[in-house]
C-alpha positions, 0 to 999 in steps of 0.5 A: 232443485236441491235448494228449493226442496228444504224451502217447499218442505219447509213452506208444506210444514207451515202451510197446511194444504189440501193437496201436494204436487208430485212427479208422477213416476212410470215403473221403469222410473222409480226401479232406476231411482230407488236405492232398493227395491224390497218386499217386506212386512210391516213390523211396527213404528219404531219410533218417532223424530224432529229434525228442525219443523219436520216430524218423521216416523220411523218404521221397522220393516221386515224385507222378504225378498229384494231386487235392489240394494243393501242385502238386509233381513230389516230396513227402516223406512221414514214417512214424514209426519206423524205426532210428538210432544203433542204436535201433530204434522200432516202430509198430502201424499204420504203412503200409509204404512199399517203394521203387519201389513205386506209391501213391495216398496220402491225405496229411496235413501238420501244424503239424510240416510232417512230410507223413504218410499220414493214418489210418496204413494206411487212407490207403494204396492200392497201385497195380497192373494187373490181368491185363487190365491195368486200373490197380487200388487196393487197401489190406488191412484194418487189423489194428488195433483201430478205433474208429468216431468217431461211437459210440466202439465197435470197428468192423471194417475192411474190404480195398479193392479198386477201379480206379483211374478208380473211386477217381478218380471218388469222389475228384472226387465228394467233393471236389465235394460238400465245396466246396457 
């Protein structure tokens, strides 16, 4: 699998497509594949960077809380494409990060040491208070075809809707039952 993901980046990058195929993630999913979960604020793109036929932006991000990984008052997280020298790259997918915005984020960094939101959209949560003033998560359901890992058959994705102390509880809870 290692090989083929820098030829279907690489055959993304060329081809533009309507739609991109993903692994759908459960919750306990991605807190045991992340290298850190965090709840932070959006400051700004940083910056924006080729490597070979991809383009990167780059985001500065302010972590409020974490329940996994590096302690760290910033983090910067990678979404692929973006524009540079004129070009612009698009990815079906890819979340969409708004600066000041709030997030919790279910963060993967790989051999690259670009630190991504794992599952693209899936490992995205939008933080905001309800009317009553609740801290609430949610995520849309992913438009992308997913696949489950288990059968290889589309699945459909589902919206999230949760408070904040919820997700927080299922994050401990995973996290607890991955260490026995």
């Amino acid at each position: 699998m290692r090989r083929l993901l820098p030829v279907l980046i690489l055959t993304l990058a060329a081809f533009p497509s309507p739609a991109a195929t993903l692994e759908k993630l459960t919750l306990d999913d991605m807190v045991e594949k992340s290298t850190a979960i965090v709840r932070g604020k959006v400051l700004g793109m940083a910056r924006v960077t080729q490597s070979g036929p991809l383009i990167y932006t780059h985001w500065k991000v302010q972590v409020g809380e974490r329940w996994k990984g590096p302690v760290a008052g910033e983090v910067e997280v990678v979404t692929p494409g973006g524009v540079l020298g004129g070009m612009r790259q698009v990815f079906p997918g890819v979340p969409a990060l708004e600066a000041g915005s709030e997030y919790v984020m279910f963060l993967w960094t790989g051999k690259s040491n670009r630190t991504h939101v794992i599952g693209l959209s899936q490992g995205l949560f939008d933080l905001k208070a309800d009317a009553a003033g609740n801290p609430m998560v949610s995520r849309t359901a992913s438009a992308e075809v997913m696949l489950d890992p288990k059968t290889g058959r589309e699945v459909g994705d589902e919206a999230v809707r949760m408070r904040l102390s919820e997700l927080d509880g299922r994050i401990r809870r995973a996290m607890a039952a991955a260490v026995r």
